[in-house]
LORO-211127 format. One record per residue: residue number from 1; residue in three letters; x negated, y negated, z of N, C-alpha, C, CB in turn. Coordinates in pm, 1 decimal, padded with zeros to 6 digits. Glycine has a CB too. Layout:
<recs>
NUM,ALA,X,Y,Z,X,Y,Z,X,Y,Z,X,Y,Z
...
</recs>
This chain:
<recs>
1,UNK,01466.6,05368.0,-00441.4,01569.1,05466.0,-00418.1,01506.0,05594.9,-00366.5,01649.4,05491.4,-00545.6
2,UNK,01576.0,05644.1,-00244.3,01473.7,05785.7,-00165.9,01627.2,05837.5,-00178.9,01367.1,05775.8,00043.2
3,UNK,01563.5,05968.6,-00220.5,01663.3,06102.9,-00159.3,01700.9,06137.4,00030.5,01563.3,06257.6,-00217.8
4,UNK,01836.0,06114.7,00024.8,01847.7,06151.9,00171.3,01939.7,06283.0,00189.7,01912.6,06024.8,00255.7
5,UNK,01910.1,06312.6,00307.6,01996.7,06432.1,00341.9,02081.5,06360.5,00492.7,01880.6,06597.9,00375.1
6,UNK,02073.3,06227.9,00562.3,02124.8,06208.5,00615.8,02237.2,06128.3,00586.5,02065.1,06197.0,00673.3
7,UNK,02369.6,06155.7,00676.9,02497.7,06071.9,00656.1,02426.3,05916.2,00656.9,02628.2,06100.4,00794.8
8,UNK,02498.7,05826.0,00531.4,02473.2,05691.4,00532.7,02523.0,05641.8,00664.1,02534.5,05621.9,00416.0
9,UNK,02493.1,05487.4,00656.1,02525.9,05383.6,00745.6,02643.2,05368.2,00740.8,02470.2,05270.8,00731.1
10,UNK,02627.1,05350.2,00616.9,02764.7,05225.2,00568.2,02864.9,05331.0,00520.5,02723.8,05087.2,00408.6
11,UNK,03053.3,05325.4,00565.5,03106.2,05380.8,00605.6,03197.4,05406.0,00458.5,03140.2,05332.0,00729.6
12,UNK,03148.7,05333.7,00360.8,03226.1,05343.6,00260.3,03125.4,05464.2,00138.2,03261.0,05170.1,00208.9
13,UNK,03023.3,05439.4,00140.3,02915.5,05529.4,00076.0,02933.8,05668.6,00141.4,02757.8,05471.1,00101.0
14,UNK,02982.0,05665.7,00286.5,03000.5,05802.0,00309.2,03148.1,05866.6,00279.4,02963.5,05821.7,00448.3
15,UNK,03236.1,05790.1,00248.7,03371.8,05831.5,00234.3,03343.8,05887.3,00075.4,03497.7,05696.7,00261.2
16,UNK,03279.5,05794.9,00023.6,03253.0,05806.0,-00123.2,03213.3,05950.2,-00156.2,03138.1,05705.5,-00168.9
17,UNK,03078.2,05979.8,-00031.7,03017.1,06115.4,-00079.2,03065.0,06246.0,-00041.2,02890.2,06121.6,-00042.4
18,UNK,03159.4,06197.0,00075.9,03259.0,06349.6,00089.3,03318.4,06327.9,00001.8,03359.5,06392.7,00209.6
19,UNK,03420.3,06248.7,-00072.4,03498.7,06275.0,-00214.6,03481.6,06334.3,-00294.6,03515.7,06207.1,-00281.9
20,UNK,03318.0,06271.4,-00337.1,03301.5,06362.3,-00467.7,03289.5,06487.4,-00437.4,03187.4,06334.2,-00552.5
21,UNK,03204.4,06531.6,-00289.6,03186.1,06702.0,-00255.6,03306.3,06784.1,-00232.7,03104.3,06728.1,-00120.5
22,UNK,03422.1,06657.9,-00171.4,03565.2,06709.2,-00169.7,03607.7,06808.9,-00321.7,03670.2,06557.3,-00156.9
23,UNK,03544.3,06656.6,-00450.3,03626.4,06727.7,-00593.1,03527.1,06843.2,-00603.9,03635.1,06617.9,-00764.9
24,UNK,03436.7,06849.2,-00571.7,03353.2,06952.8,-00650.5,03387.6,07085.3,-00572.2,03179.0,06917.6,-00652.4
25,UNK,03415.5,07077.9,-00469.2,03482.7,07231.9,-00383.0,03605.5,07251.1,-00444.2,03518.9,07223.3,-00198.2
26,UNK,03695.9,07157.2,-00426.4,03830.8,07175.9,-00537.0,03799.2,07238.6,-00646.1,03895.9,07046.5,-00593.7
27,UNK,03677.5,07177.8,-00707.9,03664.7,07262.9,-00886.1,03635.7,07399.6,-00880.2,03528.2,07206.8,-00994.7
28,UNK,03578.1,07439.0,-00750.1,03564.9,07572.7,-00756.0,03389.3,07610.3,-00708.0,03613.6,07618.5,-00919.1
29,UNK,03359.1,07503.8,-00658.8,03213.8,07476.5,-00541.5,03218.8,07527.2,-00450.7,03177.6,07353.3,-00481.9
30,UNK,03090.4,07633.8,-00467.9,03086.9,07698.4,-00313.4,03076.0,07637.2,-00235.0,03006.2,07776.4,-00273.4
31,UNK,03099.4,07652.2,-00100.1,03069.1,07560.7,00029.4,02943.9,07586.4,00077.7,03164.6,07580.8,00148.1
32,UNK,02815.8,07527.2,00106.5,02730.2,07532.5,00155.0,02698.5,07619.4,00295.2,02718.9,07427.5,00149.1
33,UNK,02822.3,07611.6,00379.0,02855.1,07622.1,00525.1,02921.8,07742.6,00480.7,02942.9,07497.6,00613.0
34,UNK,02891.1,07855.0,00568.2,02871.5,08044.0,00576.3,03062.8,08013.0,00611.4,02716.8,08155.2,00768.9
35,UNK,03090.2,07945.6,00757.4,03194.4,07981.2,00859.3,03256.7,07845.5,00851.4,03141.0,08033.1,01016.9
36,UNK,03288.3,07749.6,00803.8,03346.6,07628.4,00847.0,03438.4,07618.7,00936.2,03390.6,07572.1,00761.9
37,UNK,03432.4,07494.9,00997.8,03553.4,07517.5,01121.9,03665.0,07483.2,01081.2,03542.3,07439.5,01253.4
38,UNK,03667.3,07445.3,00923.0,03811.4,07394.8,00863.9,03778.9,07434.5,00717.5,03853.9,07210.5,00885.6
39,UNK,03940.2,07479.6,00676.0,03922.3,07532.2,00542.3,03952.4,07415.9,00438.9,04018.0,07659.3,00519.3
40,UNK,03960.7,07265.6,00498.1,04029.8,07136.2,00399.9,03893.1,07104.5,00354.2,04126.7,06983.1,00484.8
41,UNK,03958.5,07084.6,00189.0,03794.1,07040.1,00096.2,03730.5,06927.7,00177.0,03816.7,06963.8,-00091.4
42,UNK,03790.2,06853.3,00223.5,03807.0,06694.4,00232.1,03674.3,06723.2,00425.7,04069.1,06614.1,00252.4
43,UNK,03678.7,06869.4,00492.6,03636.6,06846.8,00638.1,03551.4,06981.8,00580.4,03765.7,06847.3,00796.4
44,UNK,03538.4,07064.8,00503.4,03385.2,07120.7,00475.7,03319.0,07026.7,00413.1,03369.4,07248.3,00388.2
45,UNK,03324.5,06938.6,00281.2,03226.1,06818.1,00261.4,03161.4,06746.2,00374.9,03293.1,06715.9,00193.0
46,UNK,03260.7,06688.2,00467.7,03208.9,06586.7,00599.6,03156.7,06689.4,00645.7,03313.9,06499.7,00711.5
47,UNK,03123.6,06822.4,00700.9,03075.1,06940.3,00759.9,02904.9,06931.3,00740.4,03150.0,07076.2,00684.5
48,UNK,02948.1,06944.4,00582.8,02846.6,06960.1,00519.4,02759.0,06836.7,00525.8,02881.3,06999.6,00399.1
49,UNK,02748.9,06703.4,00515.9,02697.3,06581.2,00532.2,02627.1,06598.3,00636.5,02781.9,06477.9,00540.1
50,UNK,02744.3,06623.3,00738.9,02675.3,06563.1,00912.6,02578.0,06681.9,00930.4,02815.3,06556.1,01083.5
51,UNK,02568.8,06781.1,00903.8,02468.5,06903.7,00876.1,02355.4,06868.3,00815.1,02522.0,07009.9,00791.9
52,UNK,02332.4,06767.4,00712.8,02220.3,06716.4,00642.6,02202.3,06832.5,00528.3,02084.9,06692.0,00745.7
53,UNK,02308.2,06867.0,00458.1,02297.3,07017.7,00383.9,02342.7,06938.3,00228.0,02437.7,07175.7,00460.8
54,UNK,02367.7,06777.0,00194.0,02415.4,06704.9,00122.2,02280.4,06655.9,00071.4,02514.6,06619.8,00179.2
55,UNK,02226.7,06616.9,-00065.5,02111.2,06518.6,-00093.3,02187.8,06404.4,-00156.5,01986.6,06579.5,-00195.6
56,UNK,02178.2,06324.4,-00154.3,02207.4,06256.9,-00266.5,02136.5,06096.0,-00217.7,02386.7,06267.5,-00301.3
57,UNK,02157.7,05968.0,-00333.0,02085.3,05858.8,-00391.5,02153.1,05782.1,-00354.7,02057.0,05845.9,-00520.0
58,UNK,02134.3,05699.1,-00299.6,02194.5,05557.8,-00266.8,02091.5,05418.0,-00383.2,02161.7,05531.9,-00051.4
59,UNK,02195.8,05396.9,-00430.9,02151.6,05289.5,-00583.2,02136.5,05149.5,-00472.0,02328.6,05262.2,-00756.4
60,UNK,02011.4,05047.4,-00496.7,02092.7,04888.2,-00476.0,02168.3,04821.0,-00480.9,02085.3,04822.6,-00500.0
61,UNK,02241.6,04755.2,-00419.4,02344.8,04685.6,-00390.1,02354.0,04583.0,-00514.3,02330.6,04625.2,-00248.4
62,UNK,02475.3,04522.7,-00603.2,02412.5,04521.5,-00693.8,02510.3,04317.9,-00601.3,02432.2,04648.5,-00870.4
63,UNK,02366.6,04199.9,-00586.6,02362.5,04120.9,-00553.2,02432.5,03979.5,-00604.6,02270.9,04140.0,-00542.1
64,UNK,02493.1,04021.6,-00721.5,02545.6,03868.0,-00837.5,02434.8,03837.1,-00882.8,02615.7,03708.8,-00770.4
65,UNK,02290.2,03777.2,-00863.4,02229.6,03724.0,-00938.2,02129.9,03744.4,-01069.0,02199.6,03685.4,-00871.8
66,UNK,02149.3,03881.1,-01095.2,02148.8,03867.2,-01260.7,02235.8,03900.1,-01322.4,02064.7,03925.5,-01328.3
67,UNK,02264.3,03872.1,-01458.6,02389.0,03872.0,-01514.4,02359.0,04025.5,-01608.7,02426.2,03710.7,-01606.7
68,UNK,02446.5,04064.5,-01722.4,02495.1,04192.8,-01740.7,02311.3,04250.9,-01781.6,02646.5,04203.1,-01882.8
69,UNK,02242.7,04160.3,-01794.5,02133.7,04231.0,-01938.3,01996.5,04247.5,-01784.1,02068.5,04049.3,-02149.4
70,UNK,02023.0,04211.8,-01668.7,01909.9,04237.1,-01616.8,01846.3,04121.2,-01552.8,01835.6,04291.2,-01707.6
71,UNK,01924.8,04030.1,-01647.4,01826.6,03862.6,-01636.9,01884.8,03775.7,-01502.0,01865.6,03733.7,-01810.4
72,UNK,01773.1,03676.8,-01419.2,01808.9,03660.4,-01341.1,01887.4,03486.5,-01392.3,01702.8,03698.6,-01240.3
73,UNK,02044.6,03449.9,-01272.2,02095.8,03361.6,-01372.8,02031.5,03247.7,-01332.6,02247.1,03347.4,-01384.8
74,UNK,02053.8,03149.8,-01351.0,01997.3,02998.9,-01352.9,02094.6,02944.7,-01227.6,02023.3,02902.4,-01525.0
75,UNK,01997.6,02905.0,-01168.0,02067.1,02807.1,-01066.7,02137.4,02697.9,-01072.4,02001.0,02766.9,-01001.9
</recs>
């Protein structure tokens, strides 16, 4: 797992990570961005992403083959 500052690939991890930056401006999160070109929580988050001004973790994909404890299952 690496820290990125660039927008993901995959189109659902990025919807994911403007959301949460969406709720956290809603809660009362400064905006990173001085002038935004839009005052909607939902297009300073995406602002903020495509800027590379976002860090965050992308976890492994989690594959089916081990079951809840870690263990890999039996074929």
């Amino acid at each position: 797992m690496a820290v990125s500052n660039q927008p993901p690939d995959s189109r659902f991890s990025y919807v994911v990570l403007v959301a949460r930056r969406a709720r956290q401006l809603m809660a009362g999160g400064r905006p990173l961005i001085d002038n935004p070109k839009n005052n909607k929580y939902t297009r300073v988050a995406e602002e903020e992403l495509q800027r590379g001004l976002l860090d965050y973790e992308l976890h492994e994909a989690f594959d089916g083959t081990e079951d809840k404890d870690g263990k890999k299952k039996k074929s």
